[in-house]
Structures are given as structure tokens and as C-alpha cells.
N, C-alpha and C positions, 0 to 999 in steps of 0.2 A: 303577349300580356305579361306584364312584370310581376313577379311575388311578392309574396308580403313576408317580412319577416319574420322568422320562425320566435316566438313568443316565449319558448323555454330556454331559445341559446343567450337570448338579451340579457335576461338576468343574472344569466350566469358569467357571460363576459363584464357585464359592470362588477360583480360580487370580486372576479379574478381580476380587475382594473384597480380595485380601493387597494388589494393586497399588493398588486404591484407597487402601487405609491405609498406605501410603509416608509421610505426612507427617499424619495424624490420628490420635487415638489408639482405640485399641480400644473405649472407654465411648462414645463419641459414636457408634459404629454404630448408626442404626437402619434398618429397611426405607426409608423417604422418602429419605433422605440414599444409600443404596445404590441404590435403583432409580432415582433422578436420574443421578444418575455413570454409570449403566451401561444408559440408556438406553432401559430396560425397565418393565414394571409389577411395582406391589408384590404383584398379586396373585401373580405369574413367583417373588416369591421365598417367598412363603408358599406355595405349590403345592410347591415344592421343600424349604422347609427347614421350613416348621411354623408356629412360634416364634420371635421374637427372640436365646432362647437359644440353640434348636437351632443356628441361624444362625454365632452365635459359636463354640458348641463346635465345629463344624464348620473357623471358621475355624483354631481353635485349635490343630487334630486335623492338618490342613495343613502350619500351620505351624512345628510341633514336628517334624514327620514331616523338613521339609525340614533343622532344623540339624545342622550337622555330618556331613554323610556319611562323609566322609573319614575323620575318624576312627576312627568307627562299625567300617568294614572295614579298617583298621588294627588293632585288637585285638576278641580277646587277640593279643598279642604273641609270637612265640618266642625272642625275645631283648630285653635293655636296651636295644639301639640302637634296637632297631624299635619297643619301647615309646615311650620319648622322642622318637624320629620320627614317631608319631602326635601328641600333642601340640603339638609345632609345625606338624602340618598343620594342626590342630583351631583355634590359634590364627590362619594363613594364610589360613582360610577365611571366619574371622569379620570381616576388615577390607573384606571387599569392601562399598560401599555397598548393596546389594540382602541382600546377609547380616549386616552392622548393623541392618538393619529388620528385619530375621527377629528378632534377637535382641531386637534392642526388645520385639517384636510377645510375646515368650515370657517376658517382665520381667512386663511390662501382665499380658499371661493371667495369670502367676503370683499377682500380688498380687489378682485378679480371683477367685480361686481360693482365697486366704488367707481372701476373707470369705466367698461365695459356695461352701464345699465340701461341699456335697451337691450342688451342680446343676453340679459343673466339677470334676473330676478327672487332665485329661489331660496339665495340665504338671506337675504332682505326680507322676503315671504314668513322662513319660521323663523326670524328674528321678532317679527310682529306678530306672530303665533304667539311667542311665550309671553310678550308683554301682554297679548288679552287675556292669556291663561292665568297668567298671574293677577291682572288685574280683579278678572273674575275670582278668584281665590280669596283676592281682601274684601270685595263689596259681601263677599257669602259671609266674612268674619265679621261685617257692620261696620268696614271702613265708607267713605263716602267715595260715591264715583270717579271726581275728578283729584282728590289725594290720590284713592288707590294706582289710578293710571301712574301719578308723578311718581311712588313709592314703587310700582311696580319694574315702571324703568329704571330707577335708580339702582333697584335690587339685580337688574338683567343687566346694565353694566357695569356693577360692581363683581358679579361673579365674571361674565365673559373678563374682566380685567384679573383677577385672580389665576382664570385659566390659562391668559396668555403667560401672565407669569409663569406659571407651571411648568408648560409647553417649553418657553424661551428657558426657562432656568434650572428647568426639573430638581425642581428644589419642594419635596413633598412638603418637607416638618414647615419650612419657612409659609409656604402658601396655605397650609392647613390653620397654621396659626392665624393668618389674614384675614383668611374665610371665617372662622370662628368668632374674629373679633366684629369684622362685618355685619355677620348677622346676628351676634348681640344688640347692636347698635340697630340694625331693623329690627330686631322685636320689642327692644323701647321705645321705638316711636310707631308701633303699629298697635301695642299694649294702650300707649296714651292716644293714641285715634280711635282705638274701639271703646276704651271708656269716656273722650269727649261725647264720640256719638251717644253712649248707654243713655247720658243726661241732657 
């Protein structure tokens, strides 16, 4: 009768797989290259994860889960201010060095997933997580349903564009600057959509 795997090592060899890949990219994971780093057998991480895929979707599933908390429980919003004070925490949270590699690691998944979409779903999944979140955020500020959708996307990739910046150029001042002026320019026109709806 086969086992099942043990429930507390899992977590913890994904948690030691994200730190592995600090400075390597996503494609070049394989079991050899993981069970060297982490000290263990490759048989340790096929008992666990399957597949090479499993392995990544797994990583993948981690490390979507991790970006952005912050803002996440910031909205929806009950007001403008607390709206727009999500966002710059959202943006606050991404400069940390440990949370640039998240977002790296969620680029990688992404485009992994462009070719790859039957067998990888998960950043495509809370890609359209934030657009409802978001969206939800502007119908509670009295934006209209189908703006808020367009506004909400626009707003989800104009930061993911800001981030790649970040990422590719690690150029804080410049991308902080972008972002700022960004969402200037969304709360003008989310300011003029809540007061078309008022009247």
C-alpha cells in the first residue's frame, strides 16, 4: 500500500524551493539541481511532488499566494482615501528585496503559463483574482460595473508594468515616480466616474 505524503515536509520543501530560486530562474528547476541545494534525495522530492510539473505548480501556487497581502485586506475599500492607501501599500510591499523575487518568480510563472496553458493555470487564476478585487473595490466607491471592470484592468496592468520595470531595471526613484504618476491619473478618472454616477 503506498503512502501518502507527509503533510508538514511539503510545505516546507516549497518554502526552501522559493529561497532556492532567489537568484535562478524558474525553467532551470529541476529535481537534481533541487535535491543538491537542499540536501536531500531526489527520490524525497518525487515521493512528495510527483512530476517536475507538479513540483513547479506547487511552487507557483506559493508563490502567487504570497504577493501582495497587504493590499489584498485593504480592499474593497469604504472610501477614496482607503482605496488609494491600498495601492501604495500594494506598491510598498513590492520594493522589498525578498518581494521583488516573488514578483520576478510571478513574471517567469506567467509567461510559463502563456505557453504551457493546459498544464499551469495559477497565475492566470490570481491575475483575475485582483481584477475582481479591484473591480469590487470601485462598484463599493459607486463606479459602474462595466467601467469599473475596464478601470480595474487597466489599473492591474499598469502596476504589473511598473513592477516589471522595477524587477528588469531596479531602478526604485524612476518606477516610484511612474507609479505615483499612474495613479494620479486613476484617481482622476475614478474621482469623475464617482461623481458622474452621484448625478
Amino acid at each position: 500500500m503506498a503512502r501518502t505524503p507527509d503533510p508538514t515536509r511539503k510545505p516546507a520543501l516549497i518554502q526552501q524551493a522559493l529561497y532556492f530560486l532567489v537568484d535562478k530562474p524558474l525553467s532551470s528547476l529541476t529535481f537534481r539541481s533541487l535535491a543538491k541545494a537542499l540536501d536531500v534525495s531526489t527520490f524525497t522530492l518525487v515521493y512528495h511532488f510527483g512530476t517536475r510539473a507538479e513540483l513547479i505548480r506547487e511552487i507557483v501556487h506559493a508563490n502567487a499566494r504570497g504577493v501582495s497581502p497587504e493590499a489584498a485586506a485593504a480592499m474593497p475599500a469604504g472610501t477614496l482615501e482607503e482605496y488609494f492607501s491600498s495601492l501604495y501599500l500594494s506598491w510598498q510591499w513590492a520594493q522589498s528585496p525578498e518581494n521583488l523575487h516573488r514578483v520576478r518568480l510571478e513574471f517567469e510563472a506567467g509567461l510559463l503559463e502563456a505557453v504551457a496553458r493546459d498544464q499551469l493555470t495559477v497565475t492566470r487564476n490570481f491575475f483575475e483574482q485582483w481584477i475582481i478585487l479591484g473591480t469590487a473595490a470601485l462598484v463599493s466607491l459607486g463606479v459602474e460595473q462595466k467601467q469599473a471592470e475596464i478601470e480595474s484592468r487597466l489599473l492591474i496592468n499598469t502596476f504589473h508594468g511598473v513592477q516589471f520595470d522595477l524587477v528588469l531595471n531596479q531602478n526604485l526613484e524612476v518606477s516610484t515616480a511612474v507609479f505615483e504618476t499612474a495613479v494620479r491619473h486613476h484617481r482622476s478618472r475614478i474621482e469623475a466616474l464617482v461623481g458622474d454616477a452621484a448625478h
